[in-house]
C-alpha positions in Angstrom: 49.8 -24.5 -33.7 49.7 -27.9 -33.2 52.4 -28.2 -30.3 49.7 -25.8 -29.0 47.2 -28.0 -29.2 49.3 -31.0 -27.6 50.2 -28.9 -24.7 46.6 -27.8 -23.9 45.9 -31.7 -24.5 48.8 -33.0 -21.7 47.5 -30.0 -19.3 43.7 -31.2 -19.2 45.1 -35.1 -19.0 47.1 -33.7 -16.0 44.4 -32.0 -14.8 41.9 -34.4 -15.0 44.5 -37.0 -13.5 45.4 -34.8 -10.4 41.8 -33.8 -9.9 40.9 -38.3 -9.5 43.7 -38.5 -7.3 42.8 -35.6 -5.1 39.2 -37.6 -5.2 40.6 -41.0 -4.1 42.5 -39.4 -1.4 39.5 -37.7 0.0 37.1 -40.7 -0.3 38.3 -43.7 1.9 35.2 -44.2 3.5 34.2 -47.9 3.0 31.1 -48.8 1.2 28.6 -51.4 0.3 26.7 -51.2 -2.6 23.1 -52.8 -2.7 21.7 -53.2 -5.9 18.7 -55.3 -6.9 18.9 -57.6 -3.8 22.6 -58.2 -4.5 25.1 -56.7 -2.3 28.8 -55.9 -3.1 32.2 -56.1 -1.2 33.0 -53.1 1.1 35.2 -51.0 -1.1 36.5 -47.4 -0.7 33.6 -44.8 -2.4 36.3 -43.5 -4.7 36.6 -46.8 -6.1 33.5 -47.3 -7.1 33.4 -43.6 -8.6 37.0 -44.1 -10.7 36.1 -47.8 -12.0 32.5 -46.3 -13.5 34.6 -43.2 -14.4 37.2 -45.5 -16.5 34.0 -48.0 -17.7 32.3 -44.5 -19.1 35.5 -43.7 -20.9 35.6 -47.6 -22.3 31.8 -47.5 -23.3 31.7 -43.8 -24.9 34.2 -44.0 -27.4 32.7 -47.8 -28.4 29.4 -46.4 -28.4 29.9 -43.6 -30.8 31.8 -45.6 -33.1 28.8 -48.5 -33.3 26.4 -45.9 -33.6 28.5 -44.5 -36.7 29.1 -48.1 -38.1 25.1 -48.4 -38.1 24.7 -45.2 -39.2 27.1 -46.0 -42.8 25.8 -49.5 -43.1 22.3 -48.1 -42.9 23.2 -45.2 -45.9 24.8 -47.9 -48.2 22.0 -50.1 -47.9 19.6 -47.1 -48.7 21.7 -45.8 -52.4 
């Protein structure tokens, strides 16, 4: 069962990784992104998409775990 499991695991993570690399080679149109009066370098659209991709993946794992560190904090302050 749980070679199962690792095997469903390594076929989304290929998945997922063959689906971003078919992404960046379609997308190699340049870019400029303009955001509050501040405008960035010219850049290939599939960078911007895989850098905020990779920055979600960073943020949503640290989020959950603050969010449960407050959430334990909070209880043991209220027994």
């Amino acid at each position: 069962m749980r070679n199962l499991k690792r095997v469903v695991l390594a076929l989304f993570v290929l998945l997922l990784v063959l689906a971003t690399l078919a992404f960046v080679l379609e997308n190699q149109q340049s870019v400029s992104l303009l955001f509050l009066g501040w405008a960035g370098p010219q850049l290939p659209v599939s960078l911007f998409l895989v850098l905020a991709l990779l920055i979600g993946m960073v943020i949503g794992p640290l989020l959950g775990w603050f969010l449960e560190h407050t959430s334990r904090a909070s209880r043991k302050r209220h027994v």
